[in-house]
OpenMM code with the backbone's topology and positions (N, CA, C; nanometers):
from openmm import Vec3, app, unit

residues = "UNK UNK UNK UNK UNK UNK UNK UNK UNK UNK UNK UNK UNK UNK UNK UNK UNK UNK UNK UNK UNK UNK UNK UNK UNK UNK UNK UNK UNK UNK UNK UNK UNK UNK UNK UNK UNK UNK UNK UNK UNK UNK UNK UNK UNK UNK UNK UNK UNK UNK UNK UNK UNK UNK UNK UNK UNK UNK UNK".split()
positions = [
    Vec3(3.0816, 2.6049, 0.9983),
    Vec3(2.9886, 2.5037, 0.9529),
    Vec3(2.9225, 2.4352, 1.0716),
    Vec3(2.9599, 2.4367, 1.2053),
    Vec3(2.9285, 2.3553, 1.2973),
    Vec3(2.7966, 2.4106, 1.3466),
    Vec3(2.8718, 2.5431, 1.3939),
    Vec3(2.8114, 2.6446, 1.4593),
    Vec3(2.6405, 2.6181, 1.3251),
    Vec3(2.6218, 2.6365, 1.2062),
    Vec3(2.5275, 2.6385, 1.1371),
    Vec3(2.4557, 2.4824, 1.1440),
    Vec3(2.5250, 2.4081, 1.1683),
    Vec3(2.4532, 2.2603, 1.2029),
    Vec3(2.3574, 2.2521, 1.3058),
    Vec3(2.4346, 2.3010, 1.4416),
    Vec3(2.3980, 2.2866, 1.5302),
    Vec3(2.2236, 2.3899, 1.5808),
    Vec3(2.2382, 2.5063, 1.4763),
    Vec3(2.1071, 2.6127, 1.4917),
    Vec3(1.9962, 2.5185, 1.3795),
    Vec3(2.0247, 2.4360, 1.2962),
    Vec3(1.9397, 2.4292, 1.2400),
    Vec3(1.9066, 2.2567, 1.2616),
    Vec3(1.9770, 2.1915, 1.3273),
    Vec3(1.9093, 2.0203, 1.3740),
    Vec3(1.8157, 2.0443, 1.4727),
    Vec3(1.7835, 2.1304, 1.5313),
    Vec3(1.6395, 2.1271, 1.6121),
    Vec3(1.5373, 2.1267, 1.5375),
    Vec3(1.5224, 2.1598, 1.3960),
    Vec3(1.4250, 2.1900, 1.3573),
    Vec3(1.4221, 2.0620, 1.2529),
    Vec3(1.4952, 1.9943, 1.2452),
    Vec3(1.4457, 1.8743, 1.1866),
    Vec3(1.4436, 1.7514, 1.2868),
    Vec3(1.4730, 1.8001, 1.3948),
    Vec3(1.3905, 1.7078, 1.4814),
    Vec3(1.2801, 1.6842, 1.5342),
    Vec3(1.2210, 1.8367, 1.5284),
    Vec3(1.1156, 1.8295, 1.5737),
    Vec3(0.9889, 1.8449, 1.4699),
    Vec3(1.0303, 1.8134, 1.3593),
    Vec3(0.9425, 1.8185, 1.1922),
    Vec3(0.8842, 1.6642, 1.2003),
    Vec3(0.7633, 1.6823, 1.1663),
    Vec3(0.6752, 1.5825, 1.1436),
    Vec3(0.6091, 1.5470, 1.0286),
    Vec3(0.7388, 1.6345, 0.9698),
    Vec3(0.6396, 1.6183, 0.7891),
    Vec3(0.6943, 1.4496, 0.7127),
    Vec3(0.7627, 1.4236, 0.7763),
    Vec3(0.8301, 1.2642, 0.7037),
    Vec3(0.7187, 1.1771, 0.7726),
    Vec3(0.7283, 1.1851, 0.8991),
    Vec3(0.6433, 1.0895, 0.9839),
    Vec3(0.5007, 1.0573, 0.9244),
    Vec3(0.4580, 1.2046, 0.8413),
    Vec3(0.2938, 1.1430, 0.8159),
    Vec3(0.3243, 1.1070, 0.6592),
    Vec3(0.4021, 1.1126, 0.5754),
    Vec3(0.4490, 1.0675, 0.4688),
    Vec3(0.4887, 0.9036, 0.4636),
    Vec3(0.5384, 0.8537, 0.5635),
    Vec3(0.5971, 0.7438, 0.6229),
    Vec3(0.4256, 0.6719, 0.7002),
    Vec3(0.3694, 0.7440, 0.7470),
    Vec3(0.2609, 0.6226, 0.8012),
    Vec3(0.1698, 0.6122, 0.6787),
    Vec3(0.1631, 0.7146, 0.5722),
    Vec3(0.0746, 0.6536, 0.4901),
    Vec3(0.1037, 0.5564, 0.3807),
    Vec3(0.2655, 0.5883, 0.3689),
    Vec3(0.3312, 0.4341, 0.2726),
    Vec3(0.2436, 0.2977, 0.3224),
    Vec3(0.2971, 0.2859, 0.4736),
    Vec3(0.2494, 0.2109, 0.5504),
    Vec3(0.1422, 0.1416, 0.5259),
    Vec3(0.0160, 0.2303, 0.5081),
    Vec3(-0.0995, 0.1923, 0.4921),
    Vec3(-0.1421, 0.1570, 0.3816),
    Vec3(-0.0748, 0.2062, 0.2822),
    Vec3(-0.0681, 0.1919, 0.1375),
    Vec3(-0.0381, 0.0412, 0.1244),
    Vec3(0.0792, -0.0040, 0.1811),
    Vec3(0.1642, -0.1231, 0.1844),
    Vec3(0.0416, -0.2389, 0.2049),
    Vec3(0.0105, -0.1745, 0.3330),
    Vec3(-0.0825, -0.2352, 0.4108),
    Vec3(-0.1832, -0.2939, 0.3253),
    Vec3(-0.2654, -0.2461, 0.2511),
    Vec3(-0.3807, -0.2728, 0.1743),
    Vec3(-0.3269, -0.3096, 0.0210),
    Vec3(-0.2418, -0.3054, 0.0104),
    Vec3(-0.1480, -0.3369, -0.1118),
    Vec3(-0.1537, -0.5135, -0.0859),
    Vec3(-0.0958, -0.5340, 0.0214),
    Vec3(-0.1089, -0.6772, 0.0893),
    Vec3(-0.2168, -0.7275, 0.0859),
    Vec3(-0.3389, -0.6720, 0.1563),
    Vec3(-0.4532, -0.7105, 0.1490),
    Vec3(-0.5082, -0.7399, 0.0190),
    Vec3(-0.5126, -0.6967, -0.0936),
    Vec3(-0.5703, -0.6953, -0.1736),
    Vec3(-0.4922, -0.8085, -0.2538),
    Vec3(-0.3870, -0.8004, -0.2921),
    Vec3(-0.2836, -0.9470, -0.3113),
    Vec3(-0.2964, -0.9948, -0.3198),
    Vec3(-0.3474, -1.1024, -0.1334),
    Vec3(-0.3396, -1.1879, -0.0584),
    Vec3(-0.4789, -1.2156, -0.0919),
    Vec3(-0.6019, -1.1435, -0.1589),
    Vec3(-0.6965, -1.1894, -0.1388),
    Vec3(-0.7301, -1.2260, -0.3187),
    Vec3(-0.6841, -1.1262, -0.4026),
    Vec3(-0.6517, -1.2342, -0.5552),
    Vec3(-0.5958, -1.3247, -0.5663),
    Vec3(-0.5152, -1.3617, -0.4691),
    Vec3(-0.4194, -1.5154, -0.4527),
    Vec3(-0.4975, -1.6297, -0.4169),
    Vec3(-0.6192, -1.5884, -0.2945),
    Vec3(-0.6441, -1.7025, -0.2553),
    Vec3(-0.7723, -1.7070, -0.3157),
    Vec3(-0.8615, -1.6273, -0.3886),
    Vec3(-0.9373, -1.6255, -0.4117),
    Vec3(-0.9937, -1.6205, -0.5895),
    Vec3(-0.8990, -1.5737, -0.6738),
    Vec3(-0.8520, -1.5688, -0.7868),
    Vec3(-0.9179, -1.6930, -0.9078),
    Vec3(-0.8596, -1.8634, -0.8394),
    Vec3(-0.9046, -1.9367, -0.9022),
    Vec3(-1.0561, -1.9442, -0.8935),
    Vec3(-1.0943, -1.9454, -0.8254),
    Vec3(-1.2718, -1.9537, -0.7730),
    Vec3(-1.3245, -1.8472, -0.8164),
    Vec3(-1.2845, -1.7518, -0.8219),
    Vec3(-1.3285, -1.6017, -0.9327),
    Vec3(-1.3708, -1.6493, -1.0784),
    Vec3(-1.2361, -1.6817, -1.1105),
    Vec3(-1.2319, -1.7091, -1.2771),
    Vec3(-1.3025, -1.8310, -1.3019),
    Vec3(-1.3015, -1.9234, -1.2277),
    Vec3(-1.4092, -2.0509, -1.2846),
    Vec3(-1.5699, -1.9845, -1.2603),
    Vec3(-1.6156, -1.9119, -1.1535),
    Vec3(-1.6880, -1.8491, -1.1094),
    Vec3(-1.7666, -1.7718, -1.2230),
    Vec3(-1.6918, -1.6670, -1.3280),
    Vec3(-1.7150, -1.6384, -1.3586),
    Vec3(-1.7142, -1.6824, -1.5543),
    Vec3(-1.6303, -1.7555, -1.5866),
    Vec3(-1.6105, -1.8198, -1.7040),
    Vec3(-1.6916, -1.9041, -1.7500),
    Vec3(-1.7528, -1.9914, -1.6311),
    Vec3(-1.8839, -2.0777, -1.6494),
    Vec3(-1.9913, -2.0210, -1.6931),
    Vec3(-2.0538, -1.8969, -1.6189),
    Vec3(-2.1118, -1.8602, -1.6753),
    Vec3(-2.1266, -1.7571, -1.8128),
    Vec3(-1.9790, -1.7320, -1.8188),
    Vec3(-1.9624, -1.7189, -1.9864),
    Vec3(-2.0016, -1.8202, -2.0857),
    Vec3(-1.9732, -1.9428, -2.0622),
    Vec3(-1.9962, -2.0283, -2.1076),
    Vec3(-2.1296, -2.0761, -2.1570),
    Vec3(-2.1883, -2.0430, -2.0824),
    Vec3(-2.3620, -2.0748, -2.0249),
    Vec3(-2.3945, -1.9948, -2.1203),
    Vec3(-2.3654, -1.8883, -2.1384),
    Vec3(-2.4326, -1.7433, -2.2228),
    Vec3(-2.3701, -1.8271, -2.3734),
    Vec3(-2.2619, -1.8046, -2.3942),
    Vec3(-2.2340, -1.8463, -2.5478),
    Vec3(-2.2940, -2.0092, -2.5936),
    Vec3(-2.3136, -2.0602, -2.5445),
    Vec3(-2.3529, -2.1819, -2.5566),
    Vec3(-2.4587, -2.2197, -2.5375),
] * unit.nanometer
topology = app.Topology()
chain = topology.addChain("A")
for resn in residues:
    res = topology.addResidue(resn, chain)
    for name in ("N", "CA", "C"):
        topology.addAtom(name, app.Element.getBySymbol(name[0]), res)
């Protein structure tokens, strides 16, 4: 079993298939945040923004 460990950990060391799987979570995360952070702060001023002039129309 050793002997078979040892022929085949080079080749998952030197595999880069996680690494680009792993930076695009990342980026995913990344803009996951962004987008969040920007219905959070921006959200209330949206909805009055846009409800008023619902208002305007039905009324």
């Amino acid at each position: 079993m050793r002997i078979l460990f040892t022929k085949v950990k080079p080749r998952y060391l030197t595999s880069e298939q996680g690494a680009t799987a792993l930076e695009y979570a990342i980026i995913a995360a990344g803009i996951a945040l962004v987008i969040s952070s920007a219905v959070y702060a921006f959200g209330g001023t949206l909805y009055e923004f846009f409800y008023a002039g619902l208002e305007d129309l039905i009324n």
